[in-house]
C-alpha positions as YAML, in Angstrom:
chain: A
units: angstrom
residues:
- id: 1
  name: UNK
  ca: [86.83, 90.95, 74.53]
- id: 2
  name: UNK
  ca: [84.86, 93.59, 76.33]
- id: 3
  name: UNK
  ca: [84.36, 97.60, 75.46]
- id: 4
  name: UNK
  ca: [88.15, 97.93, 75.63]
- id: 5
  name: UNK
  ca: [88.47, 95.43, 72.53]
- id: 6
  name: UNK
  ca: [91.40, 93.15, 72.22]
- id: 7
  name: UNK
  ca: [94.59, 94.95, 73.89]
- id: 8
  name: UNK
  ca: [97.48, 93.56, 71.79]
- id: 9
  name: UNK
  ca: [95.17, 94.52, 68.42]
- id: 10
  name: UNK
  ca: [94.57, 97.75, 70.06]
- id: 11
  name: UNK
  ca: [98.09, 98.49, 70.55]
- id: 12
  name: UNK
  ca: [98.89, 97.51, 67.55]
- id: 13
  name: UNK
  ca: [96.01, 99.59, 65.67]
- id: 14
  name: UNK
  ca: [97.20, 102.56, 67.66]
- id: 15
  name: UNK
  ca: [100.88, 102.14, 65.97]
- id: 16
  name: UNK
  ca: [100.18, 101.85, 62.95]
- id: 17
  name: UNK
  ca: [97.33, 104.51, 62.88]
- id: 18
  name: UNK
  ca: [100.32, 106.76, 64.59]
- id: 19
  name: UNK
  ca: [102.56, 105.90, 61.50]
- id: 20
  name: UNK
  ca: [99.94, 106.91, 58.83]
- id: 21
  name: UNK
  ca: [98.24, 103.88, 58.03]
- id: 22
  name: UNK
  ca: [94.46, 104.53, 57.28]
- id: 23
  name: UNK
  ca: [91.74, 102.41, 58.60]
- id: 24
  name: UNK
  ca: [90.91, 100.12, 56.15]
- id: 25
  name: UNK
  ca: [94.29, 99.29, 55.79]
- id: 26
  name: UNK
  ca: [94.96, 98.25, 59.58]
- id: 27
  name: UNK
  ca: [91.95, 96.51, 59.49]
- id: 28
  name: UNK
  ca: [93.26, 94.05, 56.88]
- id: 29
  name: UNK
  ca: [96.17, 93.75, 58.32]
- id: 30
  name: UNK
  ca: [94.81, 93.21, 61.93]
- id: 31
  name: UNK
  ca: [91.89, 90.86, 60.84]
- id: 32
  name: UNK
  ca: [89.33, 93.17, 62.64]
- id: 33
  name: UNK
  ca: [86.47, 95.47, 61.45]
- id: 34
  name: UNK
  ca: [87.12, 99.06, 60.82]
- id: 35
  name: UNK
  ca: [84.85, 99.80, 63.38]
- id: 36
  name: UNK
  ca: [86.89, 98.73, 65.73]
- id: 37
  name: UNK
  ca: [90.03, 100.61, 64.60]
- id: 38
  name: UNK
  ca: [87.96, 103.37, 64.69]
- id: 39
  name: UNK
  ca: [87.11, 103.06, 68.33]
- id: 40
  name: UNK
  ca: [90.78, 102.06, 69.28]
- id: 41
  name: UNK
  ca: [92.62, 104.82, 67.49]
- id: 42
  name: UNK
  ca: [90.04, 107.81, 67.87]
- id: 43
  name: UNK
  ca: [92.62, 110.29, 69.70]
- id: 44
  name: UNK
  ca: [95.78, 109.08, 67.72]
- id: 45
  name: UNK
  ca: [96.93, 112.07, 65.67]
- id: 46
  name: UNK
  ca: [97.08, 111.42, 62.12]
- id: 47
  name: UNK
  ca: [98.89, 112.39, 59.10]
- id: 48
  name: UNK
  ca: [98.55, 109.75, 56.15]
- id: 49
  name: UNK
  ca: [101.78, 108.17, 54.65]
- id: 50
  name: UNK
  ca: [101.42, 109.21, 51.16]
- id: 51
  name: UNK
  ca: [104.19, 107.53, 49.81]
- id: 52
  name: UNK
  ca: [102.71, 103.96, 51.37]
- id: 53
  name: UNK
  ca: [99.48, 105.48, 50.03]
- id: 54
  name: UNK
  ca: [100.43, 106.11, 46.75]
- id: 55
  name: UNK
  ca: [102.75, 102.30, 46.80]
- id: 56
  name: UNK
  ca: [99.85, 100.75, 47.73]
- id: 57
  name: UNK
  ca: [97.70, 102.27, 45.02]
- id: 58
  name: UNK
  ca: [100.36, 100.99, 42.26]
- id: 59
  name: UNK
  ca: [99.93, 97.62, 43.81]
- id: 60
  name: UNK
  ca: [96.28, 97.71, 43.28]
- id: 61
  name: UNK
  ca: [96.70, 98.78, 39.82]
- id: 62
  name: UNK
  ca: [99.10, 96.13, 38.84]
- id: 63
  name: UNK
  ca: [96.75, 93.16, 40.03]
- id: 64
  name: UNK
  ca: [93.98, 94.68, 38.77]
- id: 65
  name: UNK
  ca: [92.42, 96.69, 41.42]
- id: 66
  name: UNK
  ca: [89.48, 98.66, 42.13]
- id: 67
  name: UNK
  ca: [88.52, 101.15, 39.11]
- id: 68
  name: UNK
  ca: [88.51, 104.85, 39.81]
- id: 69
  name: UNK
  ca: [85.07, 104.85, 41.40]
- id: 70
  name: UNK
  ca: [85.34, 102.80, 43.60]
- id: 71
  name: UNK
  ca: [88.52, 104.13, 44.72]
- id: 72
  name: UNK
  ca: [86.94, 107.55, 45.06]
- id: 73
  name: UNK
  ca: [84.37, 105.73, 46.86]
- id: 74
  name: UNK
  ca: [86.46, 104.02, 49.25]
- id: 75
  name: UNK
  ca: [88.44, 107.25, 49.76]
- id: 76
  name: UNK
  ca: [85.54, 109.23, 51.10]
- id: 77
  name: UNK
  ca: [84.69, 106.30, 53.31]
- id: 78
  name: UNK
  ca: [88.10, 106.69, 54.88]
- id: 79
  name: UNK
  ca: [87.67, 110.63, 54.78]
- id: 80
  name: UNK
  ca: [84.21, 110.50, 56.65]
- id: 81
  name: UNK
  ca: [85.51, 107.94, 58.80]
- id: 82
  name: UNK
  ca: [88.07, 110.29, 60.45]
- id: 83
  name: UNK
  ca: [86.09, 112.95, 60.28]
- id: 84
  name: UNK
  ca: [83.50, 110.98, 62.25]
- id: 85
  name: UNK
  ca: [86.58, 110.30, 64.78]
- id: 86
  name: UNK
  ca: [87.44, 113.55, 64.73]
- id: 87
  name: UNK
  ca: [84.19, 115.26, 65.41]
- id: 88
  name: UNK
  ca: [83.28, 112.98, 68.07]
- id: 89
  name: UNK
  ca: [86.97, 112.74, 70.11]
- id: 90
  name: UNK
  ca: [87.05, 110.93, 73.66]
- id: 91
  name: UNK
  ca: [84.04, 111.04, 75.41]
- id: 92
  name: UNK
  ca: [83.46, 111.96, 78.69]
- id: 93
  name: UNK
  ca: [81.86, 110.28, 81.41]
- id: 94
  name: UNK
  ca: [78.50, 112.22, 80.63]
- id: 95
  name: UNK
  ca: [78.80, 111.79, 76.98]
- id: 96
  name: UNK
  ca: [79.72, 108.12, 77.57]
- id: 97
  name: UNK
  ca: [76.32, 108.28, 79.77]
- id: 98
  name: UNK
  ca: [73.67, 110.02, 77.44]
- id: 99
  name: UNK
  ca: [75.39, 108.02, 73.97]
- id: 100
  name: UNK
  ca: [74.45, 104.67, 76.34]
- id: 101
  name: UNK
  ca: [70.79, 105.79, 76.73]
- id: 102
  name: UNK
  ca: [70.26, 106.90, 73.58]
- id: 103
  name: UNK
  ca: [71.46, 103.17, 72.59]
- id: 104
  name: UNK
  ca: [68.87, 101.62, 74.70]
- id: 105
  name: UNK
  ca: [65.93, 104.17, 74.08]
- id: 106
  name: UNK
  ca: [66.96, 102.40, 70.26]
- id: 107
  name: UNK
  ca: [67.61, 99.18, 70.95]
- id: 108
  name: UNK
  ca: [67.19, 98.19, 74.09]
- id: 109
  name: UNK
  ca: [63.42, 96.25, 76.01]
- id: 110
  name: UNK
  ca: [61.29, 98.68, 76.83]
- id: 111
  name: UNK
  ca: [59.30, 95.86, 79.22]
- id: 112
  name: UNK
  ca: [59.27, 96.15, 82.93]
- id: 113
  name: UNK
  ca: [61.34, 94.12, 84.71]
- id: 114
  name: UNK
  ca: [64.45, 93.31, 83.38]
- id: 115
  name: UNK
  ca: [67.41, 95.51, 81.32]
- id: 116
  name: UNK
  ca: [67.65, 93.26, 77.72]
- id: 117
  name: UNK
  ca: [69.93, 94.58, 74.35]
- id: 118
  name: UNK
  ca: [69.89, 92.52, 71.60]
- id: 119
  name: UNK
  ca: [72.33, 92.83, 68.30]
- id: 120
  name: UNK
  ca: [74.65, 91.21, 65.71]
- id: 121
  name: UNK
  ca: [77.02, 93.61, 65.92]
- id: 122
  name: UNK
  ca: [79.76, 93.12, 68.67]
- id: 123
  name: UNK
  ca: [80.38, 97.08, 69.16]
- id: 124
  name: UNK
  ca: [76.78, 97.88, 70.29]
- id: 125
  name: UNK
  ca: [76.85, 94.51, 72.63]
- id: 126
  name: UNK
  ca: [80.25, 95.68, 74.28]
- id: 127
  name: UNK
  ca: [79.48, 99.54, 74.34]
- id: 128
  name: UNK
  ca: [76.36, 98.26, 76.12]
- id: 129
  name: UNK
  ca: [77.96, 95.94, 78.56]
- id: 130
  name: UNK
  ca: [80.51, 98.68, 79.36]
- id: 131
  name: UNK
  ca: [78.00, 101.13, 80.01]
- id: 132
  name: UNK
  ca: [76.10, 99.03, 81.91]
- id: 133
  name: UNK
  ca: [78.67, 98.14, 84.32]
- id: 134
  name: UNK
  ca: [80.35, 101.86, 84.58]
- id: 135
  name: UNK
  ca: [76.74, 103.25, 86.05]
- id: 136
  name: UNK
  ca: [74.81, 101.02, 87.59]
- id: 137
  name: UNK
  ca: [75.51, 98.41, 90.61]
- id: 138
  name: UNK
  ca: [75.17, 95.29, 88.48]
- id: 139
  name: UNK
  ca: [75.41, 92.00, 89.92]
- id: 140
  name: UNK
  ca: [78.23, 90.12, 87.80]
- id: 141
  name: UNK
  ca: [75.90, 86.20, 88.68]
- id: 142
  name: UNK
  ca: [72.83, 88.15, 87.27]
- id: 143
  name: UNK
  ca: [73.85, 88.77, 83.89]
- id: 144
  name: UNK
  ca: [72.60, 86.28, 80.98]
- id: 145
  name: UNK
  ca: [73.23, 86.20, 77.41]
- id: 146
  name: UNK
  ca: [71.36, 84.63, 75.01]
- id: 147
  name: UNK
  ca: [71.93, 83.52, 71.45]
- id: 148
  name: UNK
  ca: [69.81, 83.15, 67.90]
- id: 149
  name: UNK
  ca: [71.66, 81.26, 65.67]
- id: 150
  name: UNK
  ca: [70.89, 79.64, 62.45]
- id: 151
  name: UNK
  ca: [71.43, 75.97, 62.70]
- id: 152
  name: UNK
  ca: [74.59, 74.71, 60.78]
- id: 153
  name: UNK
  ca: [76.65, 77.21, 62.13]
- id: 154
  name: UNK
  ca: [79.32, 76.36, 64.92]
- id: 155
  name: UNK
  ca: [77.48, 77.35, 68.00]
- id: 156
  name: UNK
  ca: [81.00, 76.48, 70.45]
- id: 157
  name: UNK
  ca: [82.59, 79.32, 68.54]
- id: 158
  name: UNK
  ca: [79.28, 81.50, 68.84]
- id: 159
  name: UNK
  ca: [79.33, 81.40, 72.52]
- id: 160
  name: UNK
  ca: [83.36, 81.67, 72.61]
- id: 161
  name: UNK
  ca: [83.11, 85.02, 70.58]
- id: 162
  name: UNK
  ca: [80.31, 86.22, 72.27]
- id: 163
  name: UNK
  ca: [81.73, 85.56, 76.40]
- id: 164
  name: UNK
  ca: [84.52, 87.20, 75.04]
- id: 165
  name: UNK
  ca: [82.58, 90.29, 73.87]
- id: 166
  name: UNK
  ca: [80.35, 90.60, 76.75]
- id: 167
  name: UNK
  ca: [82.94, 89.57, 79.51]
- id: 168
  name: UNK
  ca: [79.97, 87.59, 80.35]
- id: 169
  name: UNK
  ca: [81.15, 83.38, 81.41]
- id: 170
  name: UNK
  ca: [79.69, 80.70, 78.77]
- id: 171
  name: UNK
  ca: [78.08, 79.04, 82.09]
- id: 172
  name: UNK
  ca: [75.75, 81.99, 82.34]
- id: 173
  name: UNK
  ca: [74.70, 81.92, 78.30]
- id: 174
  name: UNK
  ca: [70.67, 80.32, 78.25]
- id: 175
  name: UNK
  ca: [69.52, 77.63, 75.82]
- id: 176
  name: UNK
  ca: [70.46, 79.48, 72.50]
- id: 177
  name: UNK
  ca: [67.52, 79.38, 69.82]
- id: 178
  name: UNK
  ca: [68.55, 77.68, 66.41]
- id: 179
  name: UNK
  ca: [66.66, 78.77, 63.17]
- id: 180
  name: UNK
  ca: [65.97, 76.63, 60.92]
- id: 181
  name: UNK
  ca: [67.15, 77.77, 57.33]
- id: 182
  name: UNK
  ca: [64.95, 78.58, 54.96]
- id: 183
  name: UNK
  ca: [66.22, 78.40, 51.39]
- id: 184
  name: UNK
  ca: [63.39, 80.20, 49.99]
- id: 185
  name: UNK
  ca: [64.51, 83.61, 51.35]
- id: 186
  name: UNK
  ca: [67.63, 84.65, 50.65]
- id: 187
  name: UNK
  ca: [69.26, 86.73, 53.22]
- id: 188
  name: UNK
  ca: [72.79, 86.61, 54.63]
- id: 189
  name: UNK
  ca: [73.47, 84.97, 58.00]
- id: 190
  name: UNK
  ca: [75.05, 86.26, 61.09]
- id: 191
  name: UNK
  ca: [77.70, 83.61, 61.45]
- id: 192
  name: UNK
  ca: [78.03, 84.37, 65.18]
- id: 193
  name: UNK
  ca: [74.47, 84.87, 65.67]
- id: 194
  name: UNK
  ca: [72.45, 87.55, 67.54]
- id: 195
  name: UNK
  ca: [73.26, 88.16, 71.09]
- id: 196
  name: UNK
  ca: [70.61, 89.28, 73.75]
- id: 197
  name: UNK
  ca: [72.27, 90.47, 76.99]
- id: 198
  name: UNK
  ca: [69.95, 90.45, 80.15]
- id: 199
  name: UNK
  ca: [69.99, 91.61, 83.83]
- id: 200
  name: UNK
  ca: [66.74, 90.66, 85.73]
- id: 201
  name: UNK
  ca: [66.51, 94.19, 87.55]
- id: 202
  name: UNK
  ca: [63.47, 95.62, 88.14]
- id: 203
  name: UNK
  ca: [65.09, 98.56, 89.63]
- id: 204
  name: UNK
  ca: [67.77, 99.26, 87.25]
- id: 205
  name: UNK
  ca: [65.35, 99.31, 84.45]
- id: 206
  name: UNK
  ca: [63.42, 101.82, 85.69]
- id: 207
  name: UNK
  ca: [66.49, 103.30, 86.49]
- id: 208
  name: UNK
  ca: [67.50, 103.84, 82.33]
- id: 209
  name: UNK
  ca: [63.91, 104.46, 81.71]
- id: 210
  name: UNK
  ca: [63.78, 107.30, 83.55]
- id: 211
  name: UNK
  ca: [67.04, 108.31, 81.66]
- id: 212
  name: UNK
  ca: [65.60, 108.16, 78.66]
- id: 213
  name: UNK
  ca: [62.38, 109.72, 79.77]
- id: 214
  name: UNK
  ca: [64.59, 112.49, 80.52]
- id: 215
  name: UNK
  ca: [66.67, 112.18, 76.74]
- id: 216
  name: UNK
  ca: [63.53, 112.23, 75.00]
- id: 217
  name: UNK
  ca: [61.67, 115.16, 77.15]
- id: 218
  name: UNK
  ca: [63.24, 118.01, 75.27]
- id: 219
  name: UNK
  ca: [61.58, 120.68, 73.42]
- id: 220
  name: UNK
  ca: [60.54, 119.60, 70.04]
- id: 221
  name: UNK
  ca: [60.35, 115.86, 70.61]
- id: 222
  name: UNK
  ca: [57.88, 113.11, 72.20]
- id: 223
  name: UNK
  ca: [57.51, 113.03, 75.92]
- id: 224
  name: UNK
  ca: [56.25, 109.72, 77.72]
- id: 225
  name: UNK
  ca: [53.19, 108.79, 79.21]
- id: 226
  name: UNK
  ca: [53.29, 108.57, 82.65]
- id: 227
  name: UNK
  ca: [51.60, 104.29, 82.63]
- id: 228
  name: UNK
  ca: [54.37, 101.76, 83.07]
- id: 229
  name: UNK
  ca: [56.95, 103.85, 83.81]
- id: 230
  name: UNK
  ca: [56.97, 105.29, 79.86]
- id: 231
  name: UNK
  ca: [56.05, 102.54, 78.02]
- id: 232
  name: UNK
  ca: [54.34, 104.53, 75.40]
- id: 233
  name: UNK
  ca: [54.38, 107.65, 73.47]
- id: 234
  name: UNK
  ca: [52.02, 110.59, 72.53]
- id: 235
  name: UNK
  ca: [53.38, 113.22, 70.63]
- id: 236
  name: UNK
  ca: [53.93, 116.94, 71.84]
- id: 237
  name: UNK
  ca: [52.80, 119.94, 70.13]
- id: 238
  name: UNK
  ca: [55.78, 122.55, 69.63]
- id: 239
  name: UNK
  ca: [55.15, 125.74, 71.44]
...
């Protein structure tokens, strides 16, 4: 579905956030995480619908809903989440840039060679992508993904999900690496799996690293080696 999400549940999140609904709430109704509605309805004003509010609250009640604590827990959940959306607003094209690098100086390979993310979750796999493609020349036929997924789950909808998140074509996914359950540790499982997304670029590696030699260069906090291009750290002494 790309960085942009899905445009008819964007629309519809933006509505509906417009006419008071809170996030949770849309979510539910949508069928999509409330991270998402948080990233589609970040500069929709917003002034909650107390009397839906207060309706839906009696409805809880009457079918047994959550107890007082975990309403007042869910309730600053939905307070910090808008004051998250608040605080941050739209991004510009510079914060879009440096919030990308700090990604990959988090997540992304650190190996010469070739630019490689890896996640479960969808909105670090499209903000990637996105960012990717907005500031570097990338070769659309160059781009791989590849999944981990435990064996039993339904690898067709895996890569369907994922294409759709990466804007990247199923014919370009790699073999995808099954795990093998093991009942003896007991974890939960990614039913989509874990996607790494690849472009074999020497040059636009180097390219991010030197971005986030240049994040990570500031007063108070590590600066790189100058072997392989920053490939490890030593600390620096303040002042």
């Amino acid at each position: 579905m790309g960085y942009r999400g899905k445009l008819e549940e964007r629309a519809q999140a933006r509505e509906l956030r417009a006419q008071g609904w809170t996030m949770p709430d849309i979510a539910a109704k949508l069928g999509v995480s409330r991270s998402s509605v948080s990233l589609w309805t970040r500069d929709v004003p917003f002034t909650p619908d107390i009397e839906r509010t207060l309706s839906r609250r009696l409805r809880a009640r009457r079918r047994g809903g959550p107890n007082k604590l975990q309403r007042r827990k869910q309730e600053e959940i939905d307070h910090l989440l808008a004051e998250g959306t608040e605080r941050i607003g739209k991004l510009s094209e510079r914060d879009f840039l440096i919030a990308g690098v700090a990604l990959y100086a988090g997540e992304g390979s650190k190996r010469d060679g070739a630019v490689s993310l890896a996640n479960t979750n969808a909105g670090f796999i499209a903000f990637f992508c996105a960012w990717l493609r907005q500031f570097f020349e990338v070769d659309e036929t160059r781009l791989r993904v590849k999944l981990y997924l435990h064996e039993g789950l339904d690898l067709h909808a895996a890569i369907t999900y994922w294409a759709r998140v990466t804007a990247i074509p199923p014919a370009q996914f790699g073999k995808p690496y099954r795990a093998v359950p093991d009942a003896g540790i007991r974890h939960s499982k990614h039913l989509l799996g874990c996607a790494t997304v690849s472009y074999s670029c020497a040059r636009t590696h180097r390219m991010i690293m030197g971005l986030v030699h240049a994040l990570l260069a500031g007063p108070g906090y590590v600066e790189w080696e100058e072997d392989a291009l920053g490939a490890s750290l030593r600390q620096r002494i303040p002042g």
